[in-house]
Every structure is written in C-alpha cells, then in structure tokens.
N, C-alpha and C positions, 0 to 999 in steps of 0.2 A: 504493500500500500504506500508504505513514503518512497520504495522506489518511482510509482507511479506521480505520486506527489514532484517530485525532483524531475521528472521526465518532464512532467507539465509547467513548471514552472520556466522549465530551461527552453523551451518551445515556446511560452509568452513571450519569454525576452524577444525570442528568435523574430518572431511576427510581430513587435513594437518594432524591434532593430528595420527589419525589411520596411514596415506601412512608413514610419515617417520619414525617409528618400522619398518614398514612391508618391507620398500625398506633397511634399514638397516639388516634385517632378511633374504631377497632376495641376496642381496648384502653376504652374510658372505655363504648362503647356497651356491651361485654359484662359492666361493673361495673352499668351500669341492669338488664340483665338478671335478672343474679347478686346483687347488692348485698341484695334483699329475701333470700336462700336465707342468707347468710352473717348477715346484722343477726338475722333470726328465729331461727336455730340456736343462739342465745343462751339462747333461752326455749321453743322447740321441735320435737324429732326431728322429728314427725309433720307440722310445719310445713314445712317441708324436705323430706321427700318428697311433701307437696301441691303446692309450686311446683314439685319437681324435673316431675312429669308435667304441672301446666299447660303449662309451657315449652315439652313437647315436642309439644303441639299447638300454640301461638304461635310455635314454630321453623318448622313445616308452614306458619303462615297468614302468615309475613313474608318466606316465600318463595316463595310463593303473589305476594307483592309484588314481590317479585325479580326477577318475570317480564317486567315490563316496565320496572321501573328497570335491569336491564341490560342489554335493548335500548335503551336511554336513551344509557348510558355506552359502547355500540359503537358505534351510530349518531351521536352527535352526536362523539365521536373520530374517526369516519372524514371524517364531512361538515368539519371542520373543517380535517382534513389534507388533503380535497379543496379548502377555499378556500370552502364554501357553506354560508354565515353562515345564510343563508334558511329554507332547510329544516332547520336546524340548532333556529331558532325553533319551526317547527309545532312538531317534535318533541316542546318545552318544554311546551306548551300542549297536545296531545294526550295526554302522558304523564298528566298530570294527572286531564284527564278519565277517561282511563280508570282510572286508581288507585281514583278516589273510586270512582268506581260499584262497580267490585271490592270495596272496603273495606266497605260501607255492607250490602254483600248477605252478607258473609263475618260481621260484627257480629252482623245479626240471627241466623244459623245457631248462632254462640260460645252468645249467649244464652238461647237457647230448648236448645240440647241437648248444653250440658254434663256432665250428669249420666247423659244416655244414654250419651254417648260416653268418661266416665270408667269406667261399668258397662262398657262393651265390652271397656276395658283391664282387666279385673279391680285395677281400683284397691281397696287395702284399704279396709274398713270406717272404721278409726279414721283414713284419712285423709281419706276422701271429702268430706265437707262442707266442711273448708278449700280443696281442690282446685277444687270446685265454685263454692264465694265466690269464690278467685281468680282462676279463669280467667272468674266472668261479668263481674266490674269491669273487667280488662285487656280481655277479648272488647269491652266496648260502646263501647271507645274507638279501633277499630283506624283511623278515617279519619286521628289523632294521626302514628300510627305509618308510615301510607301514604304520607301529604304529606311526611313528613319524609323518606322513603326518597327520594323522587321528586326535591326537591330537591338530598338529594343526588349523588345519581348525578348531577344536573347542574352542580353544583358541580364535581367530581369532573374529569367532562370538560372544562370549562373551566380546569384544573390550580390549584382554589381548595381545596386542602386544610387550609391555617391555619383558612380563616374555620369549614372542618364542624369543625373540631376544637377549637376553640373554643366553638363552640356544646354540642358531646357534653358538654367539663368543666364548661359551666353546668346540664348537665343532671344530669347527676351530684353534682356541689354541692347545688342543689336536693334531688334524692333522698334522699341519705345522710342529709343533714340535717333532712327530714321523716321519715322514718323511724325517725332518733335519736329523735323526740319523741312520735313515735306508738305503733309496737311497742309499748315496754314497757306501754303502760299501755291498749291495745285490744287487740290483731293482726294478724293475715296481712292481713282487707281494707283495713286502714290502709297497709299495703305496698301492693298493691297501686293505692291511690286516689293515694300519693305519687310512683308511677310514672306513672302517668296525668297528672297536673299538672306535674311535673317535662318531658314530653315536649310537652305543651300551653306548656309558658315557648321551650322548643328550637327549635320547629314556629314561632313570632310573630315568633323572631330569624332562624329561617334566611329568612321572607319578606319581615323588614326586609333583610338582607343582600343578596337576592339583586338586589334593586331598587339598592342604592347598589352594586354587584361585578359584578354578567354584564351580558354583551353582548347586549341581546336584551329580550324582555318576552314578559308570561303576559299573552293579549289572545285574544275570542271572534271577534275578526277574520282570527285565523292559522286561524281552522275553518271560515273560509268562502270557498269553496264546501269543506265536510266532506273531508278530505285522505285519500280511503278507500287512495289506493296508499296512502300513507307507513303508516297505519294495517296493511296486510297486511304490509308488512316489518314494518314493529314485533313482529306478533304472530308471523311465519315465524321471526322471531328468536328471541324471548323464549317461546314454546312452548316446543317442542325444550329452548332453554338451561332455561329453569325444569324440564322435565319431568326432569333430569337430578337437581336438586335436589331437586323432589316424591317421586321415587321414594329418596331418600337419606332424606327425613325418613319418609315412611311405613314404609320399610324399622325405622327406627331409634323406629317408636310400637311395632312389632311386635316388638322386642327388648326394647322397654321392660313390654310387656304380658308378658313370658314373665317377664321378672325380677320383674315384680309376685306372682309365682305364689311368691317365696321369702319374704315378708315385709317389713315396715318396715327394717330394719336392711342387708336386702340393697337396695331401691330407696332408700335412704340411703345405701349407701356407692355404687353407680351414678351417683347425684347429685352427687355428690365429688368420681369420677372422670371426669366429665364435664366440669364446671369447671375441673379441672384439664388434662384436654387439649385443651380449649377455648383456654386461654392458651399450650398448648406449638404450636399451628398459627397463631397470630395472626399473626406476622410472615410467616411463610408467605402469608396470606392476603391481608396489606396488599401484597406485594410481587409477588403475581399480578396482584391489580387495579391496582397503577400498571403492571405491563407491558402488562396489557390496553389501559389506556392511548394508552401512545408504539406498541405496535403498533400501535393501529387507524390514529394518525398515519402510521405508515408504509407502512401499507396502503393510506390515503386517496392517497400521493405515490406508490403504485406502487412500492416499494422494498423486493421480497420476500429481497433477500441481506440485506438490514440484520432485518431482522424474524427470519432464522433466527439471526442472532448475539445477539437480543437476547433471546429461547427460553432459549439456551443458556446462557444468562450470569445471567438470571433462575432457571434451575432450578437451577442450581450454587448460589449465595444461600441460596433454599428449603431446599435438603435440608439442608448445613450448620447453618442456624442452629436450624430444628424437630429437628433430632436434638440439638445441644446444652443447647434447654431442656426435650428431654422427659427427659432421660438428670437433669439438673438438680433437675428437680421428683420422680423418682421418692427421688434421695435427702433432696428438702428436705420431701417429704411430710406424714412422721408430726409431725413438730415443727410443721408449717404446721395438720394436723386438732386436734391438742393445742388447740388455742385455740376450737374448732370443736365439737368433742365429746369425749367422757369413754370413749366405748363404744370399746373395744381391740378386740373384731370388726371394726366397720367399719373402722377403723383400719387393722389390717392387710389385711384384704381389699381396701380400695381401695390399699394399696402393692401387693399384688399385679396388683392391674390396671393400674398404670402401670407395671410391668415389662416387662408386651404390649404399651403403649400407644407404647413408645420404637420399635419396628416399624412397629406402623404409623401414627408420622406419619413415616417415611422415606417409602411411598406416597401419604401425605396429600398432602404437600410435591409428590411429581411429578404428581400428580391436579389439584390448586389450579392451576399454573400453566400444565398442559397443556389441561385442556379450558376454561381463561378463552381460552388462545392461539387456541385449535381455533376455538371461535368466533367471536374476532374476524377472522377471516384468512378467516370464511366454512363451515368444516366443521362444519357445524351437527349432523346426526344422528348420526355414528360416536359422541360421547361418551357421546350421551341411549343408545342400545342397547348400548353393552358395559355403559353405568352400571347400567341395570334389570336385564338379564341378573343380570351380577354381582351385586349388590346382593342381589336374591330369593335366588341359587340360592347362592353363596356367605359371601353374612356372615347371612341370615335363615335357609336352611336347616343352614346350617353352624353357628347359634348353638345350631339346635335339637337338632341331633347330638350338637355338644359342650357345650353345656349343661345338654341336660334329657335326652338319651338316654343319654350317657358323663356325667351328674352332677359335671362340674365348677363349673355355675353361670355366677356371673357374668365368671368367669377363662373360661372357656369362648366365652362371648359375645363379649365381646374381642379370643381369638384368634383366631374368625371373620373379625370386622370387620377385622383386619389383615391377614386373608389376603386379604380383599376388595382391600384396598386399594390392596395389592401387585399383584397381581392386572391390574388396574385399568390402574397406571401401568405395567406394563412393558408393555402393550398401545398405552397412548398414545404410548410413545416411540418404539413402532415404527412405529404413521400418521403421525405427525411426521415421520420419519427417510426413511421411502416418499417425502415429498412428494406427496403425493395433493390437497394442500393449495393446491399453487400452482396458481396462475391464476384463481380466485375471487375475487370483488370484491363485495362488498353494496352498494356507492356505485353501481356502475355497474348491475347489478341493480336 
C-alpha cells in the first residue's frame, strides 16, 4: 500500500512537472493566435470580427493536423513505455511525411476558396474582404504550422517541454513585436504576414533542437521498405481521435454562421468570449495532455491500476482549476474589454456569456481529460460518437432553438454549448467507470 502511495505520488510530480511547460506553451501558442484580434482592436471592430471567423476555419485546419500529431504523442508514449526506441523513430519520420502532404493540399483549398467559404458563413459585408486577406496569407502558409505541430507532439513524448516552450515565447516575441510596427501604419494582412514569419523563426529552432535533444532522427531510411502497418495505426488512431475534434470545430463554424446573422457587434462580442474561455480551459488542456502522456507510459508497462489513479487525480486538477478561472475572468471581464473597446453592448453581452461559460468549462475540464485518456488506453470510437451525436443534436440544434427560435442570441448559443458539454462528460465518466476500457493495448495491436 505505501509502495503504491510513493508510486502515486512520484507520478503527481511527474504530471505537475510535464502540464506546466505545456500550459505555459499553450498559453504563449494561443497569444500567436489571439495576439493579431487584441493589437488590431486598437484600430478596428470590423478587424476583429474578420480574424475572429478566419480563426475559426484555421481552428478546423490545425486540427485537421491534430490528427496525426496525436497519434504521434500516443504512439511514441506507448512504444516508449514498451522499451521500443525503433518504431518509436518510423513514427518520427512518417509523421512528417504525412503532415506535409496534408498541409500542402489543405493551403491550396484556404487559397482559392476563401471567399466562397466566408459567403457560406454569411460573413458580413463590411467585414469580408479583411476576413478574406487574412485567412488567404495564414491559409498559404499552413506547411509553417504542420511541421511545427509535428515536432511537437514529438517533443512532447519525449517529456521535452522546456525546449516547445521556449521556442512558442520566441515566437510570440517575434509577433507582438512585428505587429507593434506594422498595424498601425498598414493592417490586418500585416498581422497576419507577422504570424507567418514569426512561426517560420519557431519551425528553424524546433528543427535545430530536435537534432541537439531527441533520441532518434528524421531519415528517408526509417520508410524503407514504406512502414504501411505502423502507417494504419497511425491513421486507426488519429481518425477517430481527430474526427472527435473535426466534428467540434465544424459544429462550432455553424454556431458561428448563425451568430453572423446578428451583426458586427454580436460576432464581436462572440470573438471576446471566445478568447476569453479559450484561457479559462488552458490549464485544463495542458494537464490532459501531460496525463495522456504518463498514461500511455503506463499503458506501454501494462499497469492499468496505476493508469485509473492517474484519471482520477488528473480530472480532480481539471475541474478545480477551469472552474476557478472561469468564475475569475467572468468578474475581471468588463475592466479587461475597457482596454479593448469603447462599445458597452459588446461589453456587456460578452459578461453575459461568460456567466454560461463558468458551466460549461466544469464539462470542458471532464471532456479534455477523459477522451485524451479514452484514447490512449485504446477506446478509440465511444468519444468520436457521443462527440458528433452530441455536438449536432445538442449544442448546434440547441443553439438554434435557443438562439434564433427563443431569441436569446448569442447567450442562447452558449447555453447550448454547455449543455453539450455536460452532457458529454457525464457520459464519459460512466465508460470510464464501466471499465470497458481495460484490456486494450495499441503497442501490442
């Protein structure tokens, strides 16, 4: 028993040491994000809701990337805790390959039908053409953004969190301060060119790094003879997990097209609150993926009693601290937009939305860490079908009920999405809790 006590204990550490790099790293990534929507609001609304809907197409196409960086981050966590360096390598050098080619095919699409696909959103008039600039500059650079993912998911599994987090604050550096110099005196596609360079200085150093830091090498020797198994787990994996995400973000263009139906001032203050509970689930977020982590290590050693203590001890974390800083942000709000913008609509409107928003990241928090865990333990499709399910019929049909058929708007939208959410994880705690889970291994698969 105190052996198990000292086991647990030394695996808390493990998972504090990993989540705060990674929420530090999270944290600096969603300032390159965000950083253009806050420096531009300076000089203009309509600017601001241009990036706020590019984004939420580039939210769609980086996790579109997602898909195989984290099959990346389970796979080489498990092979690792199984002892097998080897395949651990393909992995490295298959990830890659296939990012680019994804990235390179997804560019040309950004490019050529941004404006279709703005028109689809009933993006307003007066914001379109900004919307259209920004998303084609960011769209023709996404291979930037793919390579970077890639490494670091490998990073990641290798437990090198200093060195990503290191690199995000040079990137962010960078940003902030080309965008001091540009904005005022061009606009929006000046943001967006200094995110693109700023990501292109990140992408040079994560490939210096990874050459002086991992165990291993990116070589056209690991692909031959073409490693089609490891290739089909990769994708059995990272389907499924991506499609849980795909269907999140498509879910969330479609709440975003319904809000566009209210005006500038409403997908202005949506933009807001976005960012703002974008920051209230970060920790949340870093602390799932380090457990994703030490689980898959422990999944590699076969040690599924340790893996449900460390579920447990990880969602407790979660909920706690996303409830502290949404409950935080919804009183630090209006003094945090004051600096932001002048319009006392948006203003209040978006306080209103992070009064629903304190809910649901209580379901955010058990969603994040339950279906990272689901999948790394192996339970690959129960997440991806409650996620779509739910997703369409309760936070997309439920935004349209409560906000364009009962006219509460974007407060409306919201409480949807929190009923989703809840929704969601009380589901997940009960296949958890079932154990339906045990006895699946991807390593040995």
């Amino acid at each position: 028993m105190n052996e198990n006590k000292e086991l647990d204990m030394g695996r808390a550490k493990t998972l504090i040491f990993l989540s705060l790099p990674i929420f530090l790293e999270l944290f600096l990534q969603l300032l390159v994000g965000n950083v253009d929507q806050f420096m531009v609001s300076r000089y203009s609304q309509t600017g601001v809701a241009a990036i706020g809907n590019a984004n939420q197409i580039m939210n769609m196409v980086v996790i579109l990337f997602s898909v195989i960086s984290v099959s990346t981050t389970i796979l080489v966590s498990l092979y690792h805790g199984a002892g097998d360096q080897k395949r651990a390598e393909v992995i490295y050098s298959l990830s890659v390959l296939v990012n680019t080619i994804v990235s390179l095919c997804l560019s040309l699409l950004l490019v050529t039908l941004a404006r279709p696909i703005f028109t689809v959103m009933q993006v307003p008039e007066d914001v379109m053409e900004e919307a259209v600039t920004y998303l084609s500059i960011i769209g023709s650079c996404l291979l930037l953004q793919e390579l970077y993912n890639t490494f670091m998911a490998i990073f990641r599994s290798n437990a090198l969190m200093k060195e990503t987090m290191s690199v995000a604050m040079l990137i962010n550096l960078l940003n902030i301060g080309i965008n001091a110099l540009l904005i005022p005196r061009i606009g929006i596609a000046e943001a967006a060119i200094a995110s693109n360079f700023s990501r292109l200085i990140g992408l040079l150093a994560m490939v210096w790094l990874f050459h002086k830091k991992v165990e291993g090498r990116l070589s056209r020797q690991m692909l031959r003879p073409f490693p089609f198994g490891q290739l089909k787990t990769l994708l059995s994996i990272g389907l499924p997990s991506g499609g849980e995400s795909v269907s999140s973000t498509g879910s969330q263009l479609v709440i975003q097209t319904m809000a566009n139906r209210f005006g500038t001032a409403v997908v202005t203050a949506k933009t807001y609150g976005t960012m703002f509970a974008m920051v209230s689930y970060l920790y949340a977020n870093a602390i799932s993926q380090a457990s994703q982590i030490v689980v898959g290590h422990l999944m590699g050693a076969k040690d599924e009693a340790g893996v449900k203590r460390q579920v447990r001890w990880t969602m407790g974390i979660s909920i706690s601290i996303s409830l502290l800083v949404s409950v935080a942000l919804f009183f630090l709000c209006p003094a945090v937009l004051s600096f932001l913008t002048d319009n006392q609509a948006v203003i209040m409107l978006t306080k209103s939305v992070l009064f629903v928003d304190i809910f649901l990241e209580i379901g955010r928090a058990i969603n994040m860490t339950m279906v990272r865990d689901l999948q790394t333990v192996g339970d690959i499709l129960f997440p991806i079908v409650v996620g779509v399910i739910s997703m369409w019929l309760v936070s997309v049909l439920g935004g349209f009920l409560l906000g364009i058929v009962l006219q509460k708007g974007l407060v409306g939208f919201w409480m949807a999405m929190a009923a989703d959410e809840c929704f969601r994880g009380v589901l997940f705690v009960w296949r958890w809790k079932s154990g339906k889970w045990k006895g699946k291994n991807l390593v040995e698969k």
